[in-house]
C-alpha positions as CSV (number, residue, x, y, z in Angstrom):
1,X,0.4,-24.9,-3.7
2,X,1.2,-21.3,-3.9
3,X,-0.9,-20.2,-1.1
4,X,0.5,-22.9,0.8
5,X,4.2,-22.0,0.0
6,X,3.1,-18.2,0.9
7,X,1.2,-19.5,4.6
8,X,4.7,-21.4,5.1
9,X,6.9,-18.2,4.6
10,X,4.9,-15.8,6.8
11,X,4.7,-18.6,9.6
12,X,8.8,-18.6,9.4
13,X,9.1,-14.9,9.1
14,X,6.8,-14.1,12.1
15,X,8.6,-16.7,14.5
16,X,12.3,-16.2,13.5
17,X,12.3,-11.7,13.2
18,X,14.1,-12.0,16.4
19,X,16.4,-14.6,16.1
20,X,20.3,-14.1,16.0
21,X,21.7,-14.3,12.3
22,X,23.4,-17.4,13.1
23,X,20.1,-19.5,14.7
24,X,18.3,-18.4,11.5
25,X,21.4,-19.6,9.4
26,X,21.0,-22.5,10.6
27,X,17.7,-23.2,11.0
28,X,16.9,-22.0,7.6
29,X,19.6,-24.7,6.3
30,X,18.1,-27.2,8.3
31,X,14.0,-26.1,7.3
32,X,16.1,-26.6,4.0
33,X,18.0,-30.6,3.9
34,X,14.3,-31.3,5.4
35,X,12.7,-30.0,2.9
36,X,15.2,-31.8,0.2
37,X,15.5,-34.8,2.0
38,X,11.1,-35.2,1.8
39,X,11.1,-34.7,-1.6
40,X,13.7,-37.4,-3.2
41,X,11.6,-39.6,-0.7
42,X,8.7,-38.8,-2.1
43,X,10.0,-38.8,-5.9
44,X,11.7,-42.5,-4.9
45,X,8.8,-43.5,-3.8
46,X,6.8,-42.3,-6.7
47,X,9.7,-44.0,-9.2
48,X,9.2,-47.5,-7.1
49,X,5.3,-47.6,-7.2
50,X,5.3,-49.7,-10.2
51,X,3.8,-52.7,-9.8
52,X,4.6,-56.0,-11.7
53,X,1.9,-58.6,-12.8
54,X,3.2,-62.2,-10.8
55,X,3.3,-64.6,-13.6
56,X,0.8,-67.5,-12.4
């Protein structure tokens, strides 16, 4: 995951040197509720995987 995390950071730092403070503001904080929002998706999904036997 590191080297992953590490790709992701110098993909955003080459394509946003030039941007205006305020379009990096707010593209970092959006980059940011995305990131947030995908993992409480993932770790609800995770905590609703469990699977109940059906009675028969």
């Amino acid at each position: 995951m590191s080297k992953t995390l590490e790709q992701i950071k110098n993909y955003v730092q080459l394509h946003t040197a030039e941007m205006e403070d305020a379009d990096y503001i707010n593209l970092m904080r959006g980059l940011a509720e995305w990131a947030n929002s995908q993992a409480d998706a993932t770790e609800y999904r995770e905590d609703n995987d469990i699977v109940f036997p059906i009675d028969e």
